[in-house]
C-alpha positions as CSV (number, residue, x, y, z in Angstrom):
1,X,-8.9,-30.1,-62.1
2,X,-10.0,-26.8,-64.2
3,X,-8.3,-23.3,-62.7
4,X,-12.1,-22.4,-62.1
5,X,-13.0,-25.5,-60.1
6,X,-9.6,-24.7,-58.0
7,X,-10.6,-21.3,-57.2
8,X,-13.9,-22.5,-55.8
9,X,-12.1,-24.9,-53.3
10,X,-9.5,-21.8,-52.1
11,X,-13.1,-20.0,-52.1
12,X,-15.1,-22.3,-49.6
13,X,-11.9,-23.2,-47.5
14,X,-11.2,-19.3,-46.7
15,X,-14.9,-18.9,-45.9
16,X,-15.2,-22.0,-43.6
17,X,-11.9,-20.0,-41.8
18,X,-13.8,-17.1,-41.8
19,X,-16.9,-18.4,-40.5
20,X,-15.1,-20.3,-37.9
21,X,-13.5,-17.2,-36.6
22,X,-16.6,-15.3,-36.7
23,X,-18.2,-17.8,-34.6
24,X,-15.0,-18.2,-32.5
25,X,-15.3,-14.0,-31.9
26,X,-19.7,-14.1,-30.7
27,X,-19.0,-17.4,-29.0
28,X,-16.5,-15.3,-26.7
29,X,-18.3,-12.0,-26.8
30,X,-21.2,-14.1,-25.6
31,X,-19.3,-15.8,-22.9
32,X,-17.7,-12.7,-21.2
33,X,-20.9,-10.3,-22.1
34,X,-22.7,-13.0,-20.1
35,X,-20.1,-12.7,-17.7
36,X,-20.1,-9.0,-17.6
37,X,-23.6,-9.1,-16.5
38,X,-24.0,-11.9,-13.7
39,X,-20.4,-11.5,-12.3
40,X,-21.1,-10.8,-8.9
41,X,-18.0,-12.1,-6.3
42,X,-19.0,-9.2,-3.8
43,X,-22.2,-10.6,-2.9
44,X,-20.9,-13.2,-0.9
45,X,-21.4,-13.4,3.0
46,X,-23.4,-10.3,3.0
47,X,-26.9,-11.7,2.5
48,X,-26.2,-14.9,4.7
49,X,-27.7,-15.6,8.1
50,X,-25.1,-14.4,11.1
51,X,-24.9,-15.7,14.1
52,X,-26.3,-13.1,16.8
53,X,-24.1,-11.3,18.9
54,X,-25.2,-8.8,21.5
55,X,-22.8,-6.0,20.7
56,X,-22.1,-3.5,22.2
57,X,-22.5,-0.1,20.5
58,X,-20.0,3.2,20.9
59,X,-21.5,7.0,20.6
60,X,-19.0,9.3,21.7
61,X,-19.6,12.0,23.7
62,X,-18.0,15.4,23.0
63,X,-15.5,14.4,26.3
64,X,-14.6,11.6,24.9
65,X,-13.8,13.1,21.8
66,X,-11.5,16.0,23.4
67,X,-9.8,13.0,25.5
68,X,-9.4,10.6,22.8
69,X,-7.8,13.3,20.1
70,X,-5.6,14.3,22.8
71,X,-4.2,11.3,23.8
72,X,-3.8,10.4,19.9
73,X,-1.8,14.4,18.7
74,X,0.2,13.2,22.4
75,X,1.3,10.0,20.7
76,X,2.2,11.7,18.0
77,X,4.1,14.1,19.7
78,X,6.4,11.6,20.9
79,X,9.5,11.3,18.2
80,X,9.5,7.7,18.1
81,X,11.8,7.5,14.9
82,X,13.6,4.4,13.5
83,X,16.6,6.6,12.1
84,X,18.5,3.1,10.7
85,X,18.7,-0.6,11.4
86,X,20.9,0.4,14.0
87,X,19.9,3.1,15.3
88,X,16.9,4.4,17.0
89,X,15.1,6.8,19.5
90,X,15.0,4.9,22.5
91,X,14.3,7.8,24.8
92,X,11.1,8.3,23.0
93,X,10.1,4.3,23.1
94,X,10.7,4.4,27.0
95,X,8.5,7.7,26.6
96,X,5.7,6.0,24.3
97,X,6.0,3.4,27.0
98,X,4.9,5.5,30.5
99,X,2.4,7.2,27.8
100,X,0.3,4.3,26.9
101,X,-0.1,3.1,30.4
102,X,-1.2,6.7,31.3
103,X,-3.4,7.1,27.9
104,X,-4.9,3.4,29.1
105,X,-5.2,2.4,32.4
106,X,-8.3,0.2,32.3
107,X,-6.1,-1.8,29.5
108,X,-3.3,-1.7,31.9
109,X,-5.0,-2.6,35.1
110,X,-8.1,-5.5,33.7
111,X,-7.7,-8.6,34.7
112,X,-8.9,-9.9,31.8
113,X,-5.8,-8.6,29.9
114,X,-2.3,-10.0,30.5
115,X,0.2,-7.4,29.1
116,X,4.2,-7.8,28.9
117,X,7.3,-6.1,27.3
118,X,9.2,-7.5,24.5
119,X,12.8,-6.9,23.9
120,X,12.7,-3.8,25.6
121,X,10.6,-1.5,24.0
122,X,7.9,-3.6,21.8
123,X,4.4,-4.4,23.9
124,X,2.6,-7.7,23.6
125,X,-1.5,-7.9,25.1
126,X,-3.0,-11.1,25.5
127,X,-6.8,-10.5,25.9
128,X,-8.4,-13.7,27.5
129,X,-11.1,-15.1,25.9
130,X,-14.7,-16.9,27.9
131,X,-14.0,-20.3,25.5
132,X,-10.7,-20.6,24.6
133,X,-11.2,-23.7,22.1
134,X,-12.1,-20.9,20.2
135,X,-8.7,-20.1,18.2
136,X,-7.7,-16.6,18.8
137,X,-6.4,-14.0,16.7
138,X,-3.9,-11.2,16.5
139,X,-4.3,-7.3,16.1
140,X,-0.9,-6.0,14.7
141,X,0.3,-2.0,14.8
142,X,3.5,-0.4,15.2
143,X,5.4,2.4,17.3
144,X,8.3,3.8,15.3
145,X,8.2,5.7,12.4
146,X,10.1,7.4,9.6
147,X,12.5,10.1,10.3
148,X,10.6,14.0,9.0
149,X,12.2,17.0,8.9
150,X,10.2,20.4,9.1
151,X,12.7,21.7,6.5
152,X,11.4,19.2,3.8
153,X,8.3,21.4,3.0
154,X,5.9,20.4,6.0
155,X,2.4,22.8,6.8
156,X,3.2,22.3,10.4
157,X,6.2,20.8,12.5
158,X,6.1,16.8,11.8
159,X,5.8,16.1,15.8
160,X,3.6,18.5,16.9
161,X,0.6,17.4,16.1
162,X,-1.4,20.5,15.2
163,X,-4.7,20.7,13.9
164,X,-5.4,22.5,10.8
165,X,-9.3,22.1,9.2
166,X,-10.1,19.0,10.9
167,X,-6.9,17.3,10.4
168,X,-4.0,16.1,12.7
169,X,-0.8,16.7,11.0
170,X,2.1,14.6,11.7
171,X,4.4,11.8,11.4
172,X,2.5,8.9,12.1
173,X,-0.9,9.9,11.6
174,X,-1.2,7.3,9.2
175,X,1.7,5.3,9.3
176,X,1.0,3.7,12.1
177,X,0.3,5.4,15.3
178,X,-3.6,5.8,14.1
179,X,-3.6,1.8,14.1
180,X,-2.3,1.6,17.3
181,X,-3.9,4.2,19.0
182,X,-7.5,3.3,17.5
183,X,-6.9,-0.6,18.3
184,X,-6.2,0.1,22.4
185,X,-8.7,2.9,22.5
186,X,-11.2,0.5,21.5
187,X,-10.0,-2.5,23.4
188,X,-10.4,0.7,26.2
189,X,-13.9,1.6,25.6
190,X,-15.1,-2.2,25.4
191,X,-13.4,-3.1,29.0
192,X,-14.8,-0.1,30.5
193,X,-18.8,-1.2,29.2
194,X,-18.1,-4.3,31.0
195,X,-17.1,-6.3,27.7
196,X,-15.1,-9.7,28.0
197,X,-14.5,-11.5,24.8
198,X,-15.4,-15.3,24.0
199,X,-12.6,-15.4,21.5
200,X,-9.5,-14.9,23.3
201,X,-7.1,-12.5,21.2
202,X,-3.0,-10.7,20.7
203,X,-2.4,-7.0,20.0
204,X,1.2,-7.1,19.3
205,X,3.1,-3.7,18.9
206,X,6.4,-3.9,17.6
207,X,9.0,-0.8,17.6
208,X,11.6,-1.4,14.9
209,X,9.0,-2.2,11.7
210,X,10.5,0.5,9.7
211,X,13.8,-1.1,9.9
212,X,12.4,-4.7,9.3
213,X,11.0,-5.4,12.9
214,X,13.9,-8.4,13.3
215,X,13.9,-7.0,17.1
216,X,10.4,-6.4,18.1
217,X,8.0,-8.3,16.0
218,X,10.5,-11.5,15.6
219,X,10.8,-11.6,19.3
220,X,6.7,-11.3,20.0
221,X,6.9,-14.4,17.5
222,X,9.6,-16.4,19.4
223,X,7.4,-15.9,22.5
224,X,4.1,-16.4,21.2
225,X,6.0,-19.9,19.5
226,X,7.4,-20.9,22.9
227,X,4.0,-21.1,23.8
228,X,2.3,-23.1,21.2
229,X,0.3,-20.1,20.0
230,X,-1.1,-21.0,16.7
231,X,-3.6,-17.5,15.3
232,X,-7.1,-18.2,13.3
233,X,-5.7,-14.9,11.1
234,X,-3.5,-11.9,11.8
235,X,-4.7,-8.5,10.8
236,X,-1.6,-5.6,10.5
237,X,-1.7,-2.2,8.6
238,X,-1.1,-1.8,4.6
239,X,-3.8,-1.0,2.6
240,X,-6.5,1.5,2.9
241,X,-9.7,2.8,1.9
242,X,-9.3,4.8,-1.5
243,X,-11.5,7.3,-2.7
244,X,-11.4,9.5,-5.8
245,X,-7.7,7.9,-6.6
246,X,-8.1,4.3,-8.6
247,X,-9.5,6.3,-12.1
248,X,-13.1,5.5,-13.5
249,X,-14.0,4.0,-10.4
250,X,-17.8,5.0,-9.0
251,X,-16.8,5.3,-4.8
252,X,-14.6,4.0,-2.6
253,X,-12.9,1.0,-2.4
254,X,-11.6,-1.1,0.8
255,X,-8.5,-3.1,-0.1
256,X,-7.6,-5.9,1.6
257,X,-3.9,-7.2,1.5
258,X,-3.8,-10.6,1.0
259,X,-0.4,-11.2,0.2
260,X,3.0,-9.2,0.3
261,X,5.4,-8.4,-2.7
262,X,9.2,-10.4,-1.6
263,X,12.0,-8.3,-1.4
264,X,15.8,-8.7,-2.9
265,X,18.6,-6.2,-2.6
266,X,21.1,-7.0,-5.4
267,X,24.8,-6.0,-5.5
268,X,26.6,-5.3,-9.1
269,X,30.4,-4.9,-9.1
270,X,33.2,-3.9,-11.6
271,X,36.9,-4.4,-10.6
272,X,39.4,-3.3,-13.3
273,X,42.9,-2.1,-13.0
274,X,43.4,1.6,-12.2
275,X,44.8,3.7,-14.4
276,X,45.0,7.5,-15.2
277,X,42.6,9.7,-16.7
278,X,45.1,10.2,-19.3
279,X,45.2,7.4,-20.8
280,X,42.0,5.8,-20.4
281,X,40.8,2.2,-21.7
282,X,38.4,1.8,-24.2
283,X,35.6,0.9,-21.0
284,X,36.4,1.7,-17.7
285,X,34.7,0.4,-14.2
286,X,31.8,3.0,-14.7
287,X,31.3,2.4,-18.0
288,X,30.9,-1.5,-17.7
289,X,28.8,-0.8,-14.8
290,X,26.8,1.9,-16.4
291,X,26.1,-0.5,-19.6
292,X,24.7,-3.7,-17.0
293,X,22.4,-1.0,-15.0
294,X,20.8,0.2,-18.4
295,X,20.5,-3.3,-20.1
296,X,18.0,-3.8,-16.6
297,X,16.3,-0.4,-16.8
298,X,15.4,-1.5,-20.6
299,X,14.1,-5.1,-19.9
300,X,12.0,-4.8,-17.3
301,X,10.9,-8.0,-15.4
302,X,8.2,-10.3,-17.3
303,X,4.8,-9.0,-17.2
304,X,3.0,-11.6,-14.1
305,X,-0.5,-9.5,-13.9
306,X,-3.3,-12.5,-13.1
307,X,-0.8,-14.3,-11.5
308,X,-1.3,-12.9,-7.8
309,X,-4.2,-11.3,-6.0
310,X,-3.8,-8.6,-8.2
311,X,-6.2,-10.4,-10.8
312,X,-8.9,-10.8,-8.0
313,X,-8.7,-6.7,-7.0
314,X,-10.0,-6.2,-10.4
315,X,-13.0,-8.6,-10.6
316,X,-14.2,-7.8,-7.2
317,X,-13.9,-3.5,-8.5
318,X,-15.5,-4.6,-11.9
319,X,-19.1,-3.9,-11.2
320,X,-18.0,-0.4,-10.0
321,X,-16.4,0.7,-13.6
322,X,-18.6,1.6,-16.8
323,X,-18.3,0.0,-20.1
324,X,-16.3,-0.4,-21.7
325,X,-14.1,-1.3,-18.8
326,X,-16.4,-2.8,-16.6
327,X,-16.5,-5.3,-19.6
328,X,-12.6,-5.7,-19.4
329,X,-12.7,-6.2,-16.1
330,X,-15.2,-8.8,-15.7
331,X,-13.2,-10.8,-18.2
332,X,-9.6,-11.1,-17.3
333,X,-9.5,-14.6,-18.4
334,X,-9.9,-13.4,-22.4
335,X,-8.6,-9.1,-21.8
336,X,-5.5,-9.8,-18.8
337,X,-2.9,-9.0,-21.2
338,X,-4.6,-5.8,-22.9
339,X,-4.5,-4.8,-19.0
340,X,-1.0,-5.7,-17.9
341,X,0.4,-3.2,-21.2
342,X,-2.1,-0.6,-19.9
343,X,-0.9,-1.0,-15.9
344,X,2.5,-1.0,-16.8
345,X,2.4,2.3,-18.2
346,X,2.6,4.1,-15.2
347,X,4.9,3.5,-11.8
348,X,2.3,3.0,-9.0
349,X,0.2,0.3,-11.2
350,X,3.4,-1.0,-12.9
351,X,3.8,-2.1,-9.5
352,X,1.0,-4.7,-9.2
353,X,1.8,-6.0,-13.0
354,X,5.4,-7.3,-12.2
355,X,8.8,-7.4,-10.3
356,X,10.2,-4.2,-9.9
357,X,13.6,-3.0,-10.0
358,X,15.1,-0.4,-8.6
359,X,18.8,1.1,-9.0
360,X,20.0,2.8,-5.8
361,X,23.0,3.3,-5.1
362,X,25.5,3.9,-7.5
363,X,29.3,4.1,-6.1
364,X,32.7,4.5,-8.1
365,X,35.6,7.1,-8.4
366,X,38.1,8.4,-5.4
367,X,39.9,11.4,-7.5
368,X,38.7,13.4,-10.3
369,X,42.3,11.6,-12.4
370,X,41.9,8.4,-11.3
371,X,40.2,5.7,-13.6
372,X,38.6,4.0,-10.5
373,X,39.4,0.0,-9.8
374,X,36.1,-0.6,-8.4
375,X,32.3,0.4,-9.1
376,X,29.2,-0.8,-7.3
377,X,25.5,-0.3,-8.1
378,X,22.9,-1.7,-5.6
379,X,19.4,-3.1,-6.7
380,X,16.4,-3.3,-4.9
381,X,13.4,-5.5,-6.4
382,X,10.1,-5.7,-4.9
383,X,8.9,-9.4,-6.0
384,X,6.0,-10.2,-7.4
385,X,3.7,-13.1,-6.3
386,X,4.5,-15.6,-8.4
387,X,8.3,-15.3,-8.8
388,X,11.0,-16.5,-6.1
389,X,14.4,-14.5,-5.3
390,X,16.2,-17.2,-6.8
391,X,14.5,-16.5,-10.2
392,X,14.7,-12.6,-9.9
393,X,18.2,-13.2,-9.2
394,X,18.9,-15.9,-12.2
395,X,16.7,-12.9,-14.7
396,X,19.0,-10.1,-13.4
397,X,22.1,-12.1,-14.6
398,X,21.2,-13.3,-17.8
399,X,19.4,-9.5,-18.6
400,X,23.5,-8.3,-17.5
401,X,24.5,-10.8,-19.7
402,X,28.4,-9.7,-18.9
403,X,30.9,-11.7,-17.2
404,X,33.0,-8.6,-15.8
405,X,30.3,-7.6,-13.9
406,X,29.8,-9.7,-10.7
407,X,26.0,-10.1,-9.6
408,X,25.6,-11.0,-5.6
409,X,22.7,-11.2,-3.4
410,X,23.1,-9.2,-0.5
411,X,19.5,-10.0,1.4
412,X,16.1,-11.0,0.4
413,X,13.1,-13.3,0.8
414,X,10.4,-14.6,-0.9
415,X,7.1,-12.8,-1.5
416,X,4.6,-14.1,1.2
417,X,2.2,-16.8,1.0
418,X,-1.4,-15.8,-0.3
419,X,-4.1,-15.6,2.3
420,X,-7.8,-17.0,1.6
421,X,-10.6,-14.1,0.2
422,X,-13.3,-16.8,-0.1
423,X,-16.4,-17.5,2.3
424,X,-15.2,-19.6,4.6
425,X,-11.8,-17.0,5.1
426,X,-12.5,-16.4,8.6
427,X,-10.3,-13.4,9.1
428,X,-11.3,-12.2,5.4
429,X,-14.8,-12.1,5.9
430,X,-14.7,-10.5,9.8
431,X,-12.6,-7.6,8.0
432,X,-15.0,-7.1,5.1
433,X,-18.3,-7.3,7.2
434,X,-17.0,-4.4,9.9
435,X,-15.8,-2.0,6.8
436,X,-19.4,-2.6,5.3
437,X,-21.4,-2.0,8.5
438,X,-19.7,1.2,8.9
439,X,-19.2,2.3,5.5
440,X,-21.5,0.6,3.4
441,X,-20.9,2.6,0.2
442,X,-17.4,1.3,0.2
443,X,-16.7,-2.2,-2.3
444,X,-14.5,-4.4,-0.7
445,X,-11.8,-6.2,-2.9
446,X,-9.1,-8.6,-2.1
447,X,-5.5,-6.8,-3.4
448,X,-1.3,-7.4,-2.5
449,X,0.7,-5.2,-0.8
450,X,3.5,-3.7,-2.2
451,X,5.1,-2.9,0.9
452,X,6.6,-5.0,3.9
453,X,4.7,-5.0,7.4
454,X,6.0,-6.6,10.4
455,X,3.1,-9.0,9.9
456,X,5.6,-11.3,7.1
457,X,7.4,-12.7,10.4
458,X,4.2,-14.2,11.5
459,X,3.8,-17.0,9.0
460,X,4.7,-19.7,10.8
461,X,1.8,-18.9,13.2
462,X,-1.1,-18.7,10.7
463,X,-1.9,-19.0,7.0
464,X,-4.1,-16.2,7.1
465,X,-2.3,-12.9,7.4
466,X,-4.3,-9.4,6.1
467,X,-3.1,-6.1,5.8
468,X,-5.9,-3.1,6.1
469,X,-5.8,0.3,7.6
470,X,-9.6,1.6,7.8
471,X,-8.0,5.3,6.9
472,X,-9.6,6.8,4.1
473,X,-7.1,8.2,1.3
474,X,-8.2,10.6,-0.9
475,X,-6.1,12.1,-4.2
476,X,-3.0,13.6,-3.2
477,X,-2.8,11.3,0.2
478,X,-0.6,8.8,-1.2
479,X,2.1,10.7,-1.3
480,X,1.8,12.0,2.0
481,X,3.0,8.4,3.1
482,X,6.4,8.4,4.2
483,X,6.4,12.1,2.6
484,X,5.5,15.4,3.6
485,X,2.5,16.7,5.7
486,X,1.5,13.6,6.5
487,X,-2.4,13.8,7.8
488,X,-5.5,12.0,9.2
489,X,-8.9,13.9,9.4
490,X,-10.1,13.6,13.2
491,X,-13.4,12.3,11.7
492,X,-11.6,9.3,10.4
493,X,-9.0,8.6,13.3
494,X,-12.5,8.6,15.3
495,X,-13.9,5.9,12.5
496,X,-10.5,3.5,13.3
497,X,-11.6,3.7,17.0
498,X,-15.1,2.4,16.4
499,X,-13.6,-0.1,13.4
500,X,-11.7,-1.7,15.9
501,X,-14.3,-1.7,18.4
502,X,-16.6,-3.2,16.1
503,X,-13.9,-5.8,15.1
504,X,-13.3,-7.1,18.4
505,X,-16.6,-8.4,18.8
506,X,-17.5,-9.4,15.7
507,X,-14.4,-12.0,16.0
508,X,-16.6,-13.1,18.6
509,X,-18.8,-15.4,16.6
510,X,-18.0,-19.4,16.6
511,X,-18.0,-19.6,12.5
512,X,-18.9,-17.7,9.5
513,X,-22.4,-18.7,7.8
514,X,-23.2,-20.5,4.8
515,X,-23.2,-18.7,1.5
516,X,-26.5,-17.1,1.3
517,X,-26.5,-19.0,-2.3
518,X,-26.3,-22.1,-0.7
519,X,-29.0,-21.1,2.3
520,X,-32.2,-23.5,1.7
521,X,-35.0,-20.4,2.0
522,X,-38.6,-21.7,2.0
């Protein structure tokens, strides 16, 4: 074979590899622009044929309004703080108590609701239902909340309600007392029009959820098991309506939990002999310990993103960004990694992309010259969907990689199981119709919640479990959770109230309809 005739093979095999890829490259920017254009997963229900309900409507009257903000800034007002898991304000729960039944006495007093106390200070409603072989459903809210101090920086005193430019400031305006306030003051409103549901349903409201609720929402489930209650979907607080805060966005978006992040607290020792700080070893306790909690700060947790709902929240917001990233996010099967190392570069979307891990506590040293025997570090990991504790805990020790430095689990669970988004997602669907029949500018997308609710003891009882607070947050509000000047707008505590009043008896239906893609239309 001549050089020449060699140098035309090389020739034609690098340009069949090149052609190949070039047709490899339009083949997919064919597939997802095609995708781009038709992807549509908000469409679903919307357009379909539901079944006709005579519901009731609520206009409130300027005394209602006075009345109702009242009895919401006097909720408020009531200190009901979870100070630790072992202790808490009971004077104000037996306070919050005599309150509700004074704030709602047609809830109290109807015979169609049977109401009972549960371990003391937590309240469990059972509204009865005209068929009850229609499954019922459970309404979830809580009464204690995070300790505030007035010294931290607060516009007004955290429990005193006050009203500055249309907003209620204090602790648990949003976190949870609007949820609980706006679920009974619309269960009162429907009893007093004369409304009796056909779907018979729970409020639960537990008063420990801040320290895990392993006294009030564990013992509402103990009861409601006792019973044989088994739930069509629970619906507890989490995630909200965001406006103005996820970037490049066009308007607000309704998250719906579907899932929860798993939790792990991890313990990391070092026991070495004492010594003086004269004559120091080459490493001490603090050292060792110092060197494990920076080998985990430097290799973070594998990058999961697609993996949990967190995949879906994107799709469903897709048609709501421009291009170029509305073309990203219409194709996470081909562009998922491009957005994971984009997410992660930042704390509160690092979140969604992996298990996170946290350092702390750090404890060592009992004398400025003492070379101390022990050193402990504590680490707590938020778990993502689709890892277990076991392997967060099995990744923690091989990242350590140290034998002198003991790894333990202290407590944990698993991240919870994922709830259904599609059409025939009871609970899903019920939640997405009421946001858009009030708020019908607002996309509604499927997400996971990075925090804990009381509503992860209640597996046992359903498979559907969702996590939405219809409280609009706007930039800056985040951090008003569990923070400072914690805030809800009296327009939008007076939204939750009708929400929940539209919920009710939209639960009322006997099934969802078909697809409207699947509806024969002549």
């Amino acid at each position: 074979m001549t050089e020449s005739g060699s140098k035309l093979r090389i020739f034609k095999f690098l340009k069949i590899i090149i052609s190949s890829l070039l047709i490899t490259v339009l083949l997919l920017f064919t597939i997802a622009a095609i995708r781009t254009l038709s992807l549509d997963v908000n469409a679903g229900l919307q357009l379909a044929h539901w079944e006709k309900t005579n519901n009731k409507s609520l206009v409130i009257d300027h005394h209602q309004r006075e009345e109702l903000l009242a009895n919401f800034k006097e909720a408020i007002r009531i200190p009901t703080v979870s100070f630790s898991n072992t202790e808490s304000n009971t004077t104000a729960l037996h306070e919050f108590d005599r309150f509700l039944r004074k704030a709602f006495p047609t809830v109290f007093s109807s015979s169609l609701v049977h109401h009972e106390l549960v371990a003391n200070y937590s309240h469990l409603f059972w509204v009865k239902g005209s068929q009850p072989e229609l499954v019922p459903y459970m309404l979830l809210a809580h009464i204690d909340v995070v300790p505030a101090s007035e010294s931290d920086g607060w516009e007004a005193p955290p429990f005193s309600a006050k009203e500055i430019d249309g907003f209620i400031y204090g602790r648990g305006t949003i976190d949870d007392k609007n949820n609980l306030m706006g679920i009974l003051q619309a269960l009162e409103y429907l009893l007093l029009k004369g409304y009796a549901p056909r779907r018979g349903f729970y409020i639960g409201l537990g008063h420990d959820e801040e320290i895990s609720g392993l006294n009030g929402a564990t013992n509402i489930v103990r009861i409601l098991k006792q019973r044989g209650v088994q739930l069509l979907f629970v619906m507890d607080e989490c995630l909200p309506i965001l406006d103005g805060i996820i970037p490049a966005i066009e308007g607000p978006a309704a998250l719906i939990g579907l899932s929860e992040k798993g939790q792990a607290v991890i313990k990391l020792s070092v026991s070495v002999a004492p010594g003086h700080s004269s004559m120091p070893p080459r490493e001490t306790s603090i050292g060792i310990l110092a060197t494990a909690v920076k080998r985990l700060e430097d290799n973070p947790m594998p990058r999961l993103f697609g993996y949990g709902p967190e995949g879906d929240t994107f799709e469903h917001l897709a048609h709501k960004f421009s291009l170029p990233l509305k073309f990203i996010m219409s194709n996470l099967w081909l562009f998922s990694p491009l957005l994971s190392r984009i997410l992660e570069r930042k704390p509160v979307s690092n979140a969604f992309v992996r298990t996170t891990t946290a350092v702390t506590f750090f404890n060592a040293g009992v004398k400025i010259n003492v070379i101390p025997s022990l050193a402990e570090a504590y680490v707590n990991l938020r778990i993502h969907s689709a890892q277990s504790v076991q392997e967060v805990l099995d990744i923690i020790k091989d990242t350590v990689g140290d034998q002198r430095v003991k790894v333990e689990l202290v407590n944990g669970f698993d991240p919870l199981p994922i709830s259904g988004a599609d059409d025939k997602a009871f609970g899903f669907q019920i939640i997405k119709k009421t946001v858009l029949d009030l708020f019908p500018t607002v996309t509604v997308a499927p997400a996971i919640c990075i925090g804990n609710t009381d509503s992860r003891h209640f597996v046992d009882l359903t498979k559907n479990i969702y996590r939405f607070s219809p409280a609009w947050f706007k930039p800056g509000d985040l951090e008003r959770f569990h923070g400072i000047n914690e805030r809800i707008s009296t327009k939008n505590y007076e939204e939750m109230i009708v929400f929940y009043f539209n919920l009710i008896q939209n639960c009322d239906i006997r099934k969802l309809p078909e697809p409207h893609s699947s509806v024969h239309e002549l």
